[in-house]
C-alpha positions as CSV (number, residue, x, y, z in Angstrom):
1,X,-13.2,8.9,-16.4
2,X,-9.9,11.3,-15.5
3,X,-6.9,8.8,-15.0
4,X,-5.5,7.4,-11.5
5,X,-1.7,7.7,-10.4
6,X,0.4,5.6,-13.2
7,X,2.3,4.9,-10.4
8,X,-0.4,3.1,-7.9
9,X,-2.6,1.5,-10.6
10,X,0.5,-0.6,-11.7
11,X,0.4,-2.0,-8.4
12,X,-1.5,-5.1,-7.8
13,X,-4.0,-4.9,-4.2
14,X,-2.1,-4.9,-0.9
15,X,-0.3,-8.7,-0.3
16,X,-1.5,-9.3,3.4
17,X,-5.6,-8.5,1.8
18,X,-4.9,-11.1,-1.2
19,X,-3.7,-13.6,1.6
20,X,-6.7,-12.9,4.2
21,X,-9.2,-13.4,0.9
22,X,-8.2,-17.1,1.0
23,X,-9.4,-17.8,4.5
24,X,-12.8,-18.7,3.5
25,X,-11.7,-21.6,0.9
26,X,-10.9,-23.4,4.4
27,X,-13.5,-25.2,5.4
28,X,-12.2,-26.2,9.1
29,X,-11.8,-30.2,8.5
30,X,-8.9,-30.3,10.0
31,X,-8.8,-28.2,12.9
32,X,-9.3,-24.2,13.6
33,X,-6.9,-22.3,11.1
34,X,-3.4,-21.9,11.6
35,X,-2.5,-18.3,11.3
36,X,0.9,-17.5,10.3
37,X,0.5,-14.8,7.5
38,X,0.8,-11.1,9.1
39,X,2.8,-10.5,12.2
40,X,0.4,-10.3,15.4
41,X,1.7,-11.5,18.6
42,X,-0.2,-14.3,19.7
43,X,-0.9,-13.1,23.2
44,X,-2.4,-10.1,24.3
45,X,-1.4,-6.8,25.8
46,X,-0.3,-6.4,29.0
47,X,-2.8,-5.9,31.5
48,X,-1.0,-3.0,32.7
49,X,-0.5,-1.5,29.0
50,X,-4.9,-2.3,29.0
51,X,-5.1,0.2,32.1
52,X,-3.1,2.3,30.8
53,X,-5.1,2.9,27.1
54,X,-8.1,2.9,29.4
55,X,-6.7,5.8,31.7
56,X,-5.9,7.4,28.8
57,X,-9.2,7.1,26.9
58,X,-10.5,8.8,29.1
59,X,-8.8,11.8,29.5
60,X,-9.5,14.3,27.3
61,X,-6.0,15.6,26.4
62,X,-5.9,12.6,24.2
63,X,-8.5,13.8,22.1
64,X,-6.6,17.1,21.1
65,X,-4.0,17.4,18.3
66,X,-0.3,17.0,19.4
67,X,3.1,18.1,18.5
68,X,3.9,16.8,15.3
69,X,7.5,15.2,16.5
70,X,5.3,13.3,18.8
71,X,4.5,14.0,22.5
72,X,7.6,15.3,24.2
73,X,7.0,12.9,27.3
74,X,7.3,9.4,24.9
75,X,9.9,11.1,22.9
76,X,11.9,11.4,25.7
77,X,10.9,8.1,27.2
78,X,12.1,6.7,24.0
79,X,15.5,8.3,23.7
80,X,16.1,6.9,27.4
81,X,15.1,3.4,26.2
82,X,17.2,3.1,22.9
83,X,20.6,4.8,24.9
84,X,20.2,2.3,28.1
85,X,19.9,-0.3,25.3
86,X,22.6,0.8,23.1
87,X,24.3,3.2,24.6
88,X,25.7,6.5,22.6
89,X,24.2,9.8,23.0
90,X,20.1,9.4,22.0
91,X,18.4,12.5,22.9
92,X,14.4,13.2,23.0
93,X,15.0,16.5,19.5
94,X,16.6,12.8,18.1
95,X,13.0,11.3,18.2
96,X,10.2,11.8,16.0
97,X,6.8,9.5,16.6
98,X,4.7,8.2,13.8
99,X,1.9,6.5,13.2
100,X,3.3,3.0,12.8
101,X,6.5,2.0,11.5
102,X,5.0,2.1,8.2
103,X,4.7,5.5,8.0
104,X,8.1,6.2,9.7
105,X,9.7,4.4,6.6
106,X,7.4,7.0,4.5
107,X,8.4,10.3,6.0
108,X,12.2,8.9,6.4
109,X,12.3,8.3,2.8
110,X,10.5,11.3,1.5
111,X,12.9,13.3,3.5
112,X,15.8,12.1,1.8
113,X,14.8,10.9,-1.8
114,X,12.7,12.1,-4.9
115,X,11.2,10.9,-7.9
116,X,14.3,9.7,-10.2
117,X,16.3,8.8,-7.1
118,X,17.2,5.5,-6.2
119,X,17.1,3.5,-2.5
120,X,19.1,0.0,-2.0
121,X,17.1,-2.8,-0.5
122,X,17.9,-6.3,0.4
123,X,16.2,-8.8,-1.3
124,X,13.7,-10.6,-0.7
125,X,12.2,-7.5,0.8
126,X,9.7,-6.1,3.0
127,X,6.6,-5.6,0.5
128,X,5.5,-2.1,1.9
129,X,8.9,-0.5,1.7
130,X,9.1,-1.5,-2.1
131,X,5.6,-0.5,-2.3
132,X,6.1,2.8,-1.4
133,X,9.4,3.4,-3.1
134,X,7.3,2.6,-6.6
135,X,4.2,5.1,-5.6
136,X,7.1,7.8,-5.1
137,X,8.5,7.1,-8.1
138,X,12.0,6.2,-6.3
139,X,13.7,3.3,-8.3
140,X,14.6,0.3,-6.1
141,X,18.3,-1.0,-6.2
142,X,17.9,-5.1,-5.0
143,X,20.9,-6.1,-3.2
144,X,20.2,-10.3,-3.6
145,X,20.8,-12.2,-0.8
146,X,20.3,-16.1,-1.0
147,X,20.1,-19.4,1.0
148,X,23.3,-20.1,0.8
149,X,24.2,-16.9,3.0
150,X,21.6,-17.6,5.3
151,X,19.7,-14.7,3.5
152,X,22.8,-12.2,4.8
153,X,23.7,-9.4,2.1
154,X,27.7,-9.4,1.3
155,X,29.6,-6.3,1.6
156,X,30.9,-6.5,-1.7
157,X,27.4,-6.2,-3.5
158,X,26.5,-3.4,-1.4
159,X,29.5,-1.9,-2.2
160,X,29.0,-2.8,-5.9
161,X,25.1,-1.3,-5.7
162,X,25.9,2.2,-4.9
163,X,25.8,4.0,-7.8
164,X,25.8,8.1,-8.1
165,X,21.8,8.2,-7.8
166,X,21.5,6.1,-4.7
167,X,20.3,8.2,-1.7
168,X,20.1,5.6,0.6
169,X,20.6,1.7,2.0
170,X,17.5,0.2,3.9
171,X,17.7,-2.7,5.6
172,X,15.1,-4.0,8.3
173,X,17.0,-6.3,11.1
174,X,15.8,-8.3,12.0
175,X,14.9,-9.5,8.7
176,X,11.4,-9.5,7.4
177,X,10.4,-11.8,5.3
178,X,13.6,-13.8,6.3
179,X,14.0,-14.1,9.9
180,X,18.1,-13.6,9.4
181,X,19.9,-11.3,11.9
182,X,22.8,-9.3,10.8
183,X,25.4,-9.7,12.7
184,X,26.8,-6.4,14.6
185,X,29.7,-6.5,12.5
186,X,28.5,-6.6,9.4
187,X,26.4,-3.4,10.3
188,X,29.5,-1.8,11.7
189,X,30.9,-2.3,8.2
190,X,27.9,-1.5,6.2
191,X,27.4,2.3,8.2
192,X,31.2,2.6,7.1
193,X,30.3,2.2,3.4
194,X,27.2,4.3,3.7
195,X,29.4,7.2,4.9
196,X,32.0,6.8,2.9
197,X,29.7,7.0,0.1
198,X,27.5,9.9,1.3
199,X,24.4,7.9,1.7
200,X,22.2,7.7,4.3
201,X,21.6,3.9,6.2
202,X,17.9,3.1,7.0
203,X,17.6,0.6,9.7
204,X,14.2,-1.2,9.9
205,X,14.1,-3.0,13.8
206,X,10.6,-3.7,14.3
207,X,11.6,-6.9,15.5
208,X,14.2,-5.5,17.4
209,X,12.3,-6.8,20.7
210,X,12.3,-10.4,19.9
211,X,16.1,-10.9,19.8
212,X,17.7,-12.9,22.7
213,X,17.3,-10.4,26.4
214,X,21.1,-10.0,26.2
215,X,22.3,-9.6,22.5
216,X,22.6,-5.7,21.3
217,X,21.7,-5.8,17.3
218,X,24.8,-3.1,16.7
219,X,26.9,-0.1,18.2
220,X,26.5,1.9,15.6
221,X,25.2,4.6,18.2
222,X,28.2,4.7,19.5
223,X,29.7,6.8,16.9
224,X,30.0,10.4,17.8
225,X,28.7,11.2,14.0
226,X,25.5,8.8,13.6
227,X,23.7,11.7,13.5
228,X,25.2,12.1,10.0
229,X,24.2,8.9,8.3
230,X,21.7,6.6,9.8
231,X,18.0,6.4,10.8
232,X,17.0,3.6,13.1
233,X,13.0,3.0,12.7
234,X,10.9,1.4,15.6
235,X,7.1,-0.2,15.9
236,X,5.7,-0.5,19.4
237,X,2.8,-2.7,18.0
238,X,4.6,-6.5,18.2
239,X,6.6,-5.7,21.4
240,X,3.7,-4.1,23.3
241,X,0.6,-6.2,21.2
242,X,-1.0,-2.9,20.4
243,X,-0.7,-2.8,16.2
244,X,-4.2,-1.1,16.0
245,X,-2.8,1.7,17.8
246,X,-0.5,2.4,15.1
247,X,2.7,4.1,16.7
248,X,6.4,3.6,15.5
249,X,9.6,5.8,15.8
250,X,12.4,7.0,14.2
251,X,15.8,8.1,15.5
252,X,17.8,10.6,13.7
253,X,19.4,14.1,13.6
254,X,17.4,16.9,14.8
255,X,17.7,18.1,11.0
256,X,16.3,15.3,9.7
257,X,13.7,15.3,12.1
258,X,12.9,18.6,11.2
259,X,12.8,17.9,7.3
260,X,9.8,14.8,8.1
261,X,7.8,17.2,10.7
262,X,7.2,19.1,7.4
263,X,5.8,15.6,5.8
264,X,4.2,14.5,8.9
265,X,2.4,17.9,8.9
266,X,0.7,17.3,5.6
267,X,-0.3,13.6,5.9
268,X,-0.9,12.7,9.6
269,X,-0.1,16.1,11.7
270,X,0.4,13.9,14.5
271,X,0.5,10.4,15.4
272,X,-2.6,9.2,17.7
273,X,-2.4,10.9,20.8
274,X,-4.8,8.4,23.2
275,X,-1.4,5.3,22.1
276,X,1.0,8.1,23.0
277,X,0.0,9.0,26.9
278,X,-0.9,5.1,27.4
279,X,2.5,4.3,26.3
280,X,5.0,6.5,28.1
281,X,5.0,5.0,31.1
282,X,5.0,1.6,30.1
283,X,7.9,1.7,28.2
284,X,10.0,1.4,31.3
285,X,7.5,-0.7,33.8
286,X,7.1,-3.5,31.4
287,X,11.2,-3.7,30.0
288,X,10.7,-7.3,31.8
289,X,7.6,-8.5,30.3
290,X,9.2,-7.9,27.1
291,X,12.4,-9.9,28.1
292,X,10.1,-12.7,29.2
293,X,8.3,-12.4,25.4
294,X,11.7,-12.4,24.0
295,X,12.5,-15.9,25.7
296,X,8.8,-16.8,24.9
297,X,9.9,-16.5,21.0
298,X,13.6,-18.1,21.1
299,X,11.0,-21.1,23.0
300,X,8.4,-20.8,19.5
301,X,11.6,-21.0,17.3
302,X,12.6,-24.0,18.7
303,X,9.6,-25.6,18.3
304,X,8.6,-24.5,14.4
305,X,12.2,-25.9,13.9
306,X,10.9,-29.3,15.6
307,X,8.2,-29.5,13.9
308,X,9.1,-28.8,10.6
309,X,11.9,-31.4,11.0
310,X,8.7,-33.9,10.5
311,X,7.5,-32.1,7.8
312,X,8.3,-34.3,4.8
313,X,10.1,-32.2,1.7
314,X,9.5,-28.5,3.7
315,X,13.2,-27.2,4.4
316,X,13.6,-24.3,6.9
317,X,16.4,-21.9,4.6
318,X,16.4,-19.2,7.6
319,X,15.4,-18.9,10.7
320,X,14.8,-15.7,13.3
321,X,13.3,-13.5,15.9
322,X,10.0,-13.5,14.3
323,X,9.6,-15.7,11.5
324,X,10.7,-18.8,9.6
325,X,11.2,-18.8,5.5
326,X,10.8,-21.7,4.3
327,X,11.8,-24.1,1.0
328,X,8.3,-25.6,0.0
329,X,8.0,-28.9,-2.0
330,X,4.8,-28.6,-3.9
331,X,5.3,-28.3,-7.9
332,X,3.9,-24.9,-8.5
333,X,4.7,-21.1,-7.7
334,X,4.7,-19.7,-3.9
335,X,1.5,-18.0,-4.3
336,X,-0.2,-20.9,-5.6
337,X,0.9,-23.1,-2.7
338,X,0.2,-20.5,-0.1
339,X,-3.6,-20.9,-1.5
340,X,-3.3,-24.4,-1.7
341,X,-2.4,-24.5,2.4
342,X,-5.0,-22.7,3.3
343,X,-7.9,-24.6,1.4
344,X,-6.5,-28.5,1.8
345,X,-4.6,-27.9,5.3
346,X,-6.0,-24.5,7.3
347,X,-2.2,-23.2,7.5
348,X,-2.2,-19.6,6.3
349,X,1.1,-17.9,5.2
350,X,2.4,-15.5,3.0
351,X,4.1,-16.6,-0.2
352,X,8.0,-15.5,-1.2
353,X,6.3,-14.2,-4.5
354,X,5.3,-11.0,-2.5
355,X,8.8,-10.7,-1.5
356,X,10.7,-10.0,-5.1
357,X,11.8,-11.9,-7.6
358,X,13.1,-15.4,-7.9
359,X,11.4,-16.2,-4.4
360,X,9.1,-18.7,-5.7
361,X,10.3,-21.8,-3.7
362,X,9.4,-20.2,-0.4
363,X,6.9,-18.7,2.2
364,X,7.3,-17.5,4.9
365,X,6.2,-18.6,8.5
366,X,5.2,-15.9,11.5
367,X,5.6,-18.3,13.8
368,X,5.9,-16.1,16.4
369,X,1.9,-16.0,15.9
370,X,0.9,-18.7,17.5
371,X,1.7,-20.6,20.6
372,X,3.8,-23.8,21.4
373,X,0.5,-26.5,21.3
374,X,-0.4,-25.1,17.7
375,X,3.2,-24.9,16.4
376,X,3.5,-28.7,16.6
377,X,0.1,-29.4,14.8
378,X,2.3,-27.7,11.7
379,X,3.9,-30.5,10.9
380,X,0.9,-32.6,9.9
381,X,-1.0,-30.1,8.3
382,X,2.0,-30.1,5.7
383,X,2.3,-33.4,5.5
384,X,-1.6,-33.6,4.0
385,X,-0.3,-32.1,1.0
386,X,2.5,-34.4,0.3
């Protein structure tokens, strides 16, 4: 039998498939299961965002190929959304639409690094990115971050990481698996030692959305020269509840826009049109929906943080827009007690062993999954395995 990539078969089956495989060791004794493994808003779409996939299901323009930047109408919807947010200059040639943020981390990273090359990420880290970086054959550079810091990277290992083969910094903000938010400062700072170093900044805010209405993440669009250094990536599919639809975005230079259209060309040629259309007019009509989800989440924060107060020996080590990581007390690795959760107690999450090394001690918590009345039954699930 001819070989398979060196590079994939090395790599154990994807981490969200291993944790859905444990769902049937739960036999429902104690109560419908507890979801908290992969991020899926626990309420559905807007039922304008439903008429909106449904006018645009049945039009036929969405059955056509596209542009491969994306369509020029949510491009430019999009550029209009991130300035009014952040201000700076964000124009729609800055835009380039994917399908999911997934893939925007793909073509971003293919655009700017090689096989032999190396990328910075904080760790723990989000299990795709360092996924993808090892089927590339890009070397990962872990920047450690700890409890003690709240899970927030210092400037001086970042500034120690950066060696003459690093191409680029990713971070995601805020964090996933953590839940930490970087303060604006310490983004200010860290764009400054990107440049100064000639690398480029990757900035992961999927979970943008979910931060308090009135908090910014960062001005680092204000800078006349952010064209020169960073890429911000997006997903629509927590903010707007449609993940099957599979659209993200990145903002950068027109150049390096230019440099993924070529990738995007050869592995998706355009992201799904039908998402597109629905989309562009809801990013503007439901801006206060999503402010009233954002306040919905700061609401499910509070209460995981409640409930796990009565959660004998389970320690909360960060908590943030979307999820909670948590310190478990059971003698045995993450993974095992993950598996353990699910078969004695229903509670499904995903274990700090998927997240890089020494994460052992923790899982983490989407509690943004789930609504108040099942948050608070958390608690004495746990507690069955103490």
């Amino acid at each position: 039998m001819p070989m398979f990539n060196p590079n994939v078969k090395v790599l154990g089956a994807p981490p969200v498939a291993v944790v859905l495989d444990w769902i049937d060791q739960y036999d429902g004794g104690h109560g419908p299961l507890i979801d908290l493994s992969q991020a899926v808003p626990g309420y559905p779409p807007h039922p304008d965002m439903m008429a909106s996939l449904a006018r645009a299901a049945a039009d036929t323009a969405s059955l056509g190929y596209g542009a491969i930047e994306g369509d020029d109408e949510l491009r430019s919807a999009y550029a209009r959304h991130v300035a009014g947010h952040y201000g700076g200059d964000i124009r729609a040639d800055d835009v380039m639409i994917t399908s999911g943020c997934n893939q925007a981390f793909i073509t971003a990273i293919m655009a700017i690094a090689g096989a032999g090359d190396k990328v910075l990420m904080v760790e723990p880290s989000y299990f795709n990115h360092d996924l993808t970086l090892k089927m590339l054959g890009i070397s990962s550079g872990y920047i450690k971050a700890s409890a003690e810091t709240g899970f927030i990277p210092s400037l001086e290992d970042i500034r120690a990481a950066i060696t003459p083969d690093v191409k680029a910094l990713a971070l995601v903000n805020p964090n996933n698996p953590t839940g930490a938010i970087y303060p604006p400062d310490l983004l200010h700072e860290v764009m400054a030692i990107c440049v100064k170093a000639g690398i480029w900044l990757l900035l992961d805010e999927t979970y943008r959305d979910f931060l308090p209405p009135q908090d910014r993440a960062h001005d680092l669009f204000h800078s006349p020269s952010w064209r020169g250094n960073l890429m911000v990536l997006y997903s629509f599919s927590k903010a707007y509840c449609i993940p099957g639809h599979r659209l993200g975005a990145v903002v950068a230079s027109p150049e390096a826009i230019a440099e993924m259209a070529k990738i995007m060309d050869s592995i998706q040629i355009c992201a799904p049109r039908l998402g597109q259309m629905a989309l562009t007019p809801m990013i503007d009509a439901l801006a206060e929906w999503r402010a009233e989800n954002s306040r919905q989440m700061a609401a499910r924060a509070a209460a995981f943080q409640a409930t796990m107060a009565k959660a004998e020996g389970w320690e909360i080590k960060s908590l943030g827009a979307y999820f909670g990581y948590v310190e478990h007390p059971l003698a045995m690795s993450s993974g095992e007690a993950a598996e353990v959760m699910v078969r004695k107690a229903g509670v499904l999450t995903i274990p700090g062993d998927f997240f890089g090394e020494g994460q052992g001690r923790y899982l983490r918590f989407a509690f943004a999954n789930a609504d108040i009345a099942v948050i608070e039954q958390i608690a004495d699930r746990l507690n069955l395995l103490s």
